[in-house]
C-alpha positions in Angstrom: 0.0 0.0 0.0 1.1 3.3 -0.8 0.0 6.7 0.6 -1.3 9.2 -1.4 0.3 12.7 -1.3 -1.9 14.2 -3.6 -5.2 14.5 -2.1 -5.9 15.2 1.6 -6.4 11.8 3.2 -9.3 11.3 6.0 -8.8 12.5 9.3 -8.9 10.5 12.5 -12.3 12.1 13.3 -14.0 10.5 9.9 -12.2 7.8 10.6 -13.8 7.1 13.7 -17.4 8.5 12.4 -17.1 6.3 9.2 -16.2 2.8 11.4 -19.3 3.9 13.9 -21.5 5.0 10.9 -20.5 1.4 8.8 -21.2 -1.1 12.2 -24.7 1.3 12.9 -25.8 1.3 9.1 -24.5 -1.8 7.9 -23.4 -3.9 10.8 -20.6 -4.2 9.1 -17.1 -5.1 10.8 -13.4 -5.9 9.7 -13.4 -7.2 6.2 -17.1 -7.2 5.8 -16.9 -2.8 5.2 -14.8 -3.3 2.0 -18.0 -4.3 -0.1 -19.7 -1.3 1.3 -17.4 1.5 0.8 -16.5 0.2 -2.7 -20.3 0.7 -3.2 -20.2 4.1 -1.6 -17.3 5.6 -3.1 -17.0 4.4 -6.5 -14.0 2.8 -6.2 -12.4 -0.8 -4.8 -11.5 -0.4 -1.2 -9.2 -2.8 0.1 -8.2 -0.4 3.6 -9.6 2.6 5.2 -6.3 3.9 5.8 -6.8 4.9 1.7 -9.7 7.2 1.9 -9.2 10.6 0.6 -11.4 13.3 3.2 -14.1 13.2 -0.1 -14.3 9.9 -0.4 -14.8 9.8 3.8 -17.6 12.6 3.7 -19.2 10.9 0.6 -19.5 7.4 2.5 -20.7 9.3 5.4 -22.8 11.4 4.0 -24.7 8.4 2.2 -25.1 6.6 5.8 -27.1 9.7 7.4 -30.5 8.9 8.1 -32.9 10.0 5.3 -35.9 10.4 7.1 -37.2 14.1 8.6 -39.0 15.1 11.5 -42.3 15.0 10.0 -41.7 11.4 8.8 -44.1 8.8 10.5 -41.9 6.1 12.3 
């Protein structure tokens, strides 16, 4: 694995979110977030530690809750 130095990688604090967001979302742990964040970014993902701090706020973003206040639950 190489680290990119051309794009600003995730920080630690999307790091965390995006690990809490995949096991809440997904129940997804270890290898079993790969699949996921390949769907969610575009792109394979093989390790975290790759993520550029778009491709972190995309996957994120994507695993917010859609419904609103005025939703019925």
């Amino acid at each position: 694995m190489s680290v990119r130095t051309d794009v600003e990688m995730m920080s630690a604090a999307q790091n965390r979110a995006l690990h809490a967001a995949l096991w809440s979302v997904h129940q997804a742990r270890g290898a079993d977030r790969f699949p996921v964040l390949t769907r969610l970014v575009g792109r394979e993902v093989t390790t975290t530690k790759d993520l550029t701090r778009d491709e972190a706020r995309r996957a994120l973003d994507a695993m917010k809750p859609t419904f609103t206040e005025e939703d019925p639950f």
